[in-house]
KOLRO-703429 format. One line per field, with one value per atom (N, C-alpha, C): residue number from 0; x, y, z; residue in one letter. Coordinates in nm, 2 decimals. Layout:
% residues N
num: c(NUM_...);
c1: c(X_...);
c2: c(Y_...);
c3: c(Z_...);
residu: c(A_...);
This chain:
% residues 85
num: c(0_0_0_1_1_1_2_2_2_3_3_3_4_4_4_5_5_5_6_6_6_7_7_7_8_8_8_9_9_9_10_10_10_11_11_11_12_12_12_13_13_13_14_14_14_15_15_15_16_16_16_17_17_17_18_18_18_19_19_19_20_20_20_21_21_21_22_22_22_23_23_23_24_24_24_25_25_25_26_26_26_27_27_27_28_28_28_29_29_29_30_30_30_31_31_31_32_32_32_33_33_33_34_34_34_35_35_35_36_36_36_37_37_37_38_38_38_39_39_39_40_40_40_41_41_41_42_42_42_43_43_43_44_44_44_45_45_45_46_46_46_47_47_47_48_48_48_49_49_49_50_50_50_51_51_51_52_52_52_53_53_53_54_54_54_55_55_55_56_56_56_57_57_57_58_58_58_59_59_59_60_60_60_61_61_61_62_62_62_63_63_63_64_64_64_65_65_65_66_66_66_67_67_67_68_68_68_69_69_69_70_70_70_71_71_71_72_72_72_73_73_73_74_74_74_75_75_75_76_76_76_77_77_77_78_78_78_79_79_79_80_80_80_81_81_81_82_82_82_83_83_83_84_84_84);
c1: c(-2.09_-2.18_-2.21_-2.22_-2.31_-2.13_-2.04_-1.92_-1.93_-1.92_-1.88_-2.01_-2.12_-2.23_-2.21_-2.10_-2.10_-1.97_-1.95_-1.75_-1.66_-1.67_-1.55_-1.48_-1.35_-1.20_-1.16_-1.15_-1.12_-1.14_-1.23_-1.33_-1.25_-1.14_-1.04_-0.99_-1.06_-1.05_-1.16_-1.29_-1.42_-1.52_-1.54_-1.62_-1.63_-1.75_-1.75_-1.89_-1.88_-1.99_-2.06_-2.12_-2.20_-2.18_-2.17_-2.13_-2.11_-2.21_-2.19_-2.16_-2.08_-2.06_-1.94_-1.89_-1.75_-1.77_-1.92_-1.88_-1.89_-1.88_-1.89_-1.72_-1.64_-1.50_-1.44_-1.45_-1.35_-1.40_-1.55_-1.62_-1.58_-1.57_-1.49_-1.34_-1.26_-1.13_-1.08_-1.20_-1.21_-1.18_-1.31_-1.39_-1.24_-1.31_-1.21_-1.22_-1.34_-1.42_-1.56_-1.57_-1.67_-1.74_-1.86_-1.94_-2.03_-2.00_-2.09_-2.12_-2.25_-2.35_-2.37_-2.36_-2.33_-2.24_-2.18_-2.09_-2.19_-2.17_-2.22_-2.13_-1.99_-1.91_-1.77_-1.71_-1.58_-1.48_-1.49_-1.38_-1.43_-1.52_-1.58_-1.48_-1.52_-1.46_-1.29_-1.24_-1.09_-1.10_-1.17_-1.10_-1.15_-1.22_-1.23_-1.11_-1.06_-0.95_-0.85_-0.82_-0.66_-0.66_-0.81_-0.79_-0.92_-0.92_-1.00_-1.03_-0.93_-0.95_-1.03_-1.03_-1.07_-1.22_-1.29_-1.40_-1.46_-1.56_-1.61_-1.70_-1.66_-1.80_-1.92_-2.00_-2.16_-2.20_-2.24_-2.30_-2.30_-2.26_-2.22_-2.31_-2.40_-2.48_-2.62_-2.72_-2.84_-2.92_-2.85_-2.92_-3.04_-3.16_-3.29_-3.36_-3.42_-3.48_-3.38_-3.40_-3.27_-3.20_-3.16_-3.09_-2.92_-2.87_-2.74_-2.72_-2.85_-2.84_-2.83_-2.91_-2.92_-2.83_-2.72_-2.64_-2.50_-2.47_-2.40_-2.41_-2.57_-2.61_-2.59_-2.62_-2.55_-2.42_-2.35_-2.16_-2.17_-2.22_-2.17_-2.20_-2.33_-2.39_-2.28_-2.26_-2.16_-1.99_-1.99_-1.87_-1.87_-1.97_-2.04_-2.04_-2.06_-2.11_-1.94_-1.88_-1.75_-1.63_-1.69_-1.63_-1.62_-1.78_-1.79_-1.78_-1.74_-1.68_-1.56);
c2: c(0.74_0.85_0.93_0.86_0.92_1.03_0.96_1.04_1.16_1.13_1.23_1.40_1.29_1.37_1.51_1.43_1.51_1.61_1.55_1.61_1.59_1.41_1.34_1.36_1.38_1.38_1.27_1.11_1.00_0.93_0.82_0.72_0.70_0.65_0.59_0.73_0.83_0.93_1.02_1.01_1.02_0.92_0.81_0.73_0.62_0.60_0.47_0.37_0.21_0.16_0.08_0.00_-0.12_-0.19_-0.33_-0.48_-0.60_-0.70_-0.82_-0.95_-0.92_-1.05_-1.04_-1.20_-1.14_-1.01_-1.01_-0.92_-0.79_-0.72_-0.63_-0.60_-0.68_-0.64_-0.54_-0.53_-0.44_-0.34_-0.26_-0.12_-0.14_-0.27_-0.21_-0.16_-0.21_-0.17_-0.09_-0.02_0.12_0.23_0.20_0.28_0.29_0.43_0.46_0.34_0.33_0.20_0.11_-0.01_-0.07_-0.13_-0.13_-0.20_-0.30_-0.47_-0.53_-0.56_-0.57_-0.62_-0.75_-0.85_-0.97_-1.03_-1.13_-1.24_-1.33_-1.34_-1.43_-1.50_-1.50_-1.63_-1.63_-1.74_-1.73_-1.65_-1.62_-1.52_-1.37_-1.36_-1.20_-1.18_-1.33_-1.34_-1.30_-1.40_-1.38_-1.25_-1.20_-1.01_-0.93_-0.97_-0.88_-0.90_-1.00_-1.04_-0.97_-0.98_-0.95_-0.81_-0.74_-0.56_-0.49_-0.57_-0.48_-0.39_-0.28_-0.12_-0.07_-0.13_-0.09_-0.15_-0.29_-0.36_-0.41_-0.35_-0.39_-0.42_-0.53_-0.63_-0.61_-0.50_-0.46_-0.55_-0.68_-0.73_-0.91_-0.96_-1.10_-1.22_-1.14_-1.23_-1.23_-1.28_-1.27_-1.17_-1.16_-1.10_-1.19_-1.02_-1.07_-0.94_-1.00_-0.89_-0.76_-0.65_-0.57_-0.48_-0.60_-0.52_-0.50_-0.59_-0.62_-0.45_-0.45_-0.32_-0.21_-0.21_-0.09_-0.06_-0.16_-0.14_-0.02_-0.13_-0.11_0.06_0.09_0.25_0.36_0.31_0.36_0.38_0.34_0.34_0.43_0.43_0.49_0.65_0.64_0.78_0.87_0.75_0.79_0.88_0.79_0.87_0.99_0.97_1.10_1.23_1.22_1.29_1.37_1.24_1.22_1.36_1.32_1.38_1.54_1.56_1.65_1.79_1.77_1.82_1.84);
c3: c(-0.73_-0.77_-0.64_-0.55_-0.39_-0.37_-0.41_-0.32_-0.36_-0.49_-0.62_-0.58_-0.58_-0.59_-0.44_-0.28_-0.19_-0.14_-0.31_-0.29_-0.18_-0.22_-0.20_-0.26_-0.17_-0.29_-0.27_-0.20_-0.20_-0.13_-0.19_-0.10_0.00_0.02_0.08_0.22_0.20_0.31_0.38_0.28_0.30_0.31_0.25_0.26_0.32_0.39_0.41_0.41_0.42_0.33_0.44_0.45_0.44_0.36_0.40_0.33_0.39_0.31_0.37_0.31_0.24_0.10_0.05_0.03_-0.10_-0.18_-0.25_-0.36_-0.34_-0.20_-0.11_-0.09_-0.14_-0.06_-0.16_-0.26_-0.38_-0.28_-0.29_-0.24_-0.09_0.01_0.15_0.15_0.05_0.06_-0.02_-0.05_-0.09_0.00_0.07_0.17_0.27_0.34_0.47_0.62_0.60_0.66_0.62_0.63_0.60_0.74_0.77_0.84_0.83_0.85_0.83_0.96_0.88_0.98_1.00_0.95_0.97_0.87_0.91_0.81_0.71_0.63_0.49_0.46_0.52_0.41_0.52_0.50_0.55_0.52_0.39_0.32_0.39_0.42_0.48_0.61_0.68_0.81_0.80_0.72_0.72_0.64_0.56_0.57_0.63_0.77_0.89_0.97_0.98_1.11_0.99_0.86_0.83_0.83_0.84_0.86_1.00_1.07_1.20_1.22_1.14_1.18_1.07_0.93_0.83_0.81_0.86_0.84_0.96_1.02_1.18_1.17_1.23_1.26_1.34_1.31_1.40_1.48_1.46_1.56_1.50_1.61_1.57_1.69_1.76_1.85_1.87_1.90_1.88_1.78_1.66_1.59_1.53_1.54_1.52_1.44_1.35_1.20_1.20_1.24_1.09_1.25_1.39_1.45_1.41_1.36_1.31_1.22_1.10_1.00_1.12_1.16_1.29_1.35_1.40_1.49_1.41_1.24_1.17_1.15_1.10_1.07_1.21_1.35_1.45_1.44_1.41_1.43_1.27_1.22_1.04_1.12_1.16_1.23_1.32_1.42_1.53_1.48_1.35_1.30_1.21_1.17_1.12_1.21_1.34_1.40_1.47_1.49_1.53_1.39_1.30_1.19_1.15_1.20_1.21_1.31_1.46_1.54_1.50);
residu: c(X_X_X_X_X_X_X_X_X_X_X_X_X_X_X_X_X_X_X_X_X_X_X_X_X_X_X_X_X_X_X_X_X_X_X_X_X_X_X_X_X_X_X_X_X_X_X_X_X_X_X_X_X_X_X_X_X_X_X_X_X_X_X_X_X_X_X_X_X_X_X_X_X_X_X_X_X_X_X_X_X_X_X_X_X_X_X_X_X_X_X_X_X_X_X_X_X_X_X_X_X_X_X_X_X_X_X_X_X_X_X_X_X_X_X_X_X_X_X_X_X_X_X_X_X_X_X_X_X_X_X_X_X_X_X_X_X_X_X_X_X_X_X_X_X_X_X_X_X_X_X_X_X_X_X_X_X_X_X_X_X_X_X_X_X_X_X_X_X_X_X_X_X_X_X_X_X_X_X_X_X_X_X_X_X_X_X_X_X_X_X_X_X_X_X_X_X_X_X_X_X_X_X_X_X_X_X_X_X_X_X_X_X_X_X_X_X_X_X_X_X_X_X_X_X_X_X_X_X_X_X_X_X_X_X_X_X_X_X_X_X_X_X_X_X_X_X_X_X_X_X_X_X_X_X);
């Protein structure tokens, strides 16, 4: 809806998400990129390592209350910014 609504012509070359859960993977391997912010499962882990370029891992060390989110919404921002130059 959100793509549609900003005239995306293909998640897969416009968009990208936040996600942290198996049930997060269909909508990352959509996406041009996904950012999670932390790991919730093993299976999350193994499909960061089998696509790195496509699903980055924000922040994996002393995370404390919503810096992990923050980090994630920094880098979404950063290529936003990137995108648009």
């Amino acid at each position: 809806f959100v793509a549609a609504k900003f005239g995306a012509e293909s998640l897969s070359e416009s968009c990208v998400c936040l996600c942290d859960d198996d049930n997060d993977l269909e909508m990352a391997g959509a996406c041009r990129r996904a950012f999670i912010p932390s790991v919730a499962s093993e299976s999350m882990s193994d499909a960061i390592n089998k696509s790195p370029d496509r699903l980055i891992l924000t922040c994996n060390t002393n995370i404390t209350e919503t810096d992990a989110t923050d980090a994630a919404l920094r880098m979404v921002l950063d290529l936003c910014t990137l995108s648009s130059t």
